[in-house]
C-alpha positions in Angstrom: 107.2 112.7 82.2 103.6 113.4 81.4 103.0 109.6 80.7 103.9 109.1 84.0 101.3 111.3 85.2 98.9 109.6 83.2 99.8 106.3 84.1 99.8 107.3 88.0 96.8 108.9 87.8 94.9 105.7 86.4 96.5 103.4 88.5 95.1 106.0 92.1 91.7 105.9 90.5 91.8 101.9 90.2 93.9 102.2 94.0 90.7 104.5 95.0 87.7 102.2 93.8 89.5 99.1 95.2 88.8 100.3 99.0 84.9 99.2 97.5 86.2 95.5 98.2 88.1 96.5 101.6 84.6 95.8 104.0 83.8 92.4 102.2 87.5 91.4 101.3 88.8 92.1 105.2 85.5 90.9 107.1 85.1 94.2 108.6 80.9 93.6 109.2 82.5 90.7 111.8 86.0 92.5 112.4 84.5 95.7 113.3 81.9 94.7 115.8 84.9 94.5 118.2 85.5 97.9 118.2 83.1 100.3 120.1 81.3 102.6 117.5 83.4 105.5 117.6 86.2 103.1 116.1 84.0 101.3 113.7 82.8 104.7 112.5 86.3 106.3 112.1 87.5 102.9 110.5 85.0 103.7 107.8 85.0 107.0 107.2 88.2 107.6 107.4 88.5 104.7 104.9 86.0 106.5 102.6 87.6 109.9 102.6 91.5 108.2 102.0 89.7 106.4 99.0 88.2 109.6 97.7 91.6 111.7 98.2 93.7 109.3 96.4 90.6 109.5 93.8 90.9 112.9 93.4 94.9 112.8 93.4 94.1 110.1 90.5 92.1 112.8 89.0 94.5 116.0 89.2 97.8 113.6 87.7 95.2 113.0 84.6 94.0 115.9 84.3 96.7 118.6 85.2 99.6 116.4 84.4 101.7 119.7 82.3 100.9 121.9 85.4 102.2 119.7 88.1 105.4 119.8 85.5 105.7 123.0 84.6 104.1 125.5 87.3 106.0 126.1 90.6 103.2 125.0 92.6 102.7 122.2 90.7 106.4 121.1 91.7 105.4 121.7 95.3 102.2 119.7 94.9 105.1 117.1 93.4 107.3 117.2 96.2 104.6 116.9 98.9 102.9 114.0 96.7 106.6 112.5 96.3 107.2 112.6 100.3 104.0 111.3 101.0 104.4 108.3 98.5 108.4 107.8 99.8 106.9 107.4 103.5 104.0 105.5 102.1 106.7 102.7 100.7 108.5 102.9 103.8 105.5 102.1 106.4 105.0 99.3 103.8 107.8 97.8 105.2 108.2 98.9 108.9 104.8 99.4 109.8 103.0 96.5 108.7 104.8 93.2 110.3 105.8 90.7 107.5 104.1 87.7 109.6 101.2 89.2 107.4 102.2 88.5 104.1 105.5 86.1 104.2 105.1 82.5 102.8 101.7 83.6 101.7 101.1 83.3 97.7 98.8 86.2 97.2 99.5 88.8 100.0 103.0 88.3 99.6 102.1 88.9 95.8 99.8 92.4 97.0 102.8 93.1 99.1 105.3 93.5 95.7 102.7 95.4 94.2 102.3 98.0 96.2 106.0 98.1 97.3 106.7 98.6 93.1 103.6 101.0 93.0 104.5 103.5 95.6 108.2 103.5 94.9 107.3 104.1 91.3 104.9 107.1 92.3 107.7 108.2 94.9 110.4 108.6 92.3 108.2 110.4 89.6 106.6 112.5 92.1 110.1 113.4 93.3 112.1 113.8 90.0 108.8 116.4 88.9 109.3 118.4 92.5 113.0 118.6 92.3 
């Protein structure tokens, strides 16, 4: 199970610096000026601080992957993780309309990625919190 962690853990640091791309890749300099600034800022911040919590979850599977195993509040940290990963994969399909990615080559190929990744991260998080 710890190579799990491990391999969940690098793969939320690469998910974490990837939100670097997110202004440039989505447009947001033109996108954003739609919004009024109290929008634009919480578009970006908020952005920021999800990159830098999935960083630090990144962080914790590397680096405390026998605790989250083998402590009882590392199985709760599990558990919550696992939840929030399992209703992660399931907005990926009922909150974000498939118009966005269907017949599309690449976000069609993001969309399989992701699904994989946070069903993958739901089911280890799970199996370590139950």
């Amino acid at each position: 199970m710890i190579i799990h962690f491990s391999i969940i853990g690098s793969l939320l640091i690469l998910l974490a610096l990837s939100h670097v791309v997110f202004p440039w890749f989505f447009n947001w300099q033109e996108e954003l000026k739609r919004l009024s600034l109290i929008n634009r800022q919480i578009m970006t911040i908020h952005t920021f601080f999800i990159a830098f919590v999935v960083f630090l979850l990144g962080l914790l599977c590397l680096s405390s992957g026998e605790d989250l195993i083998n402590t009882v509040l590392g199985r709760r940290v599990c558990l919550g993780m696992g939840i929030f990963w399992a209703i992660r994969l399931f907005i990926q399909f009922f909150g974000y309309s498939s118009i966005l990615w269907r017949g599309k080559r690449f976000e069609t190929m993001m969309h399989l990625i992701f699904t994989v990744l946070f069903a993958y991260m739901s089911v280890v998080f799970l199996l370590a919190g139950l």
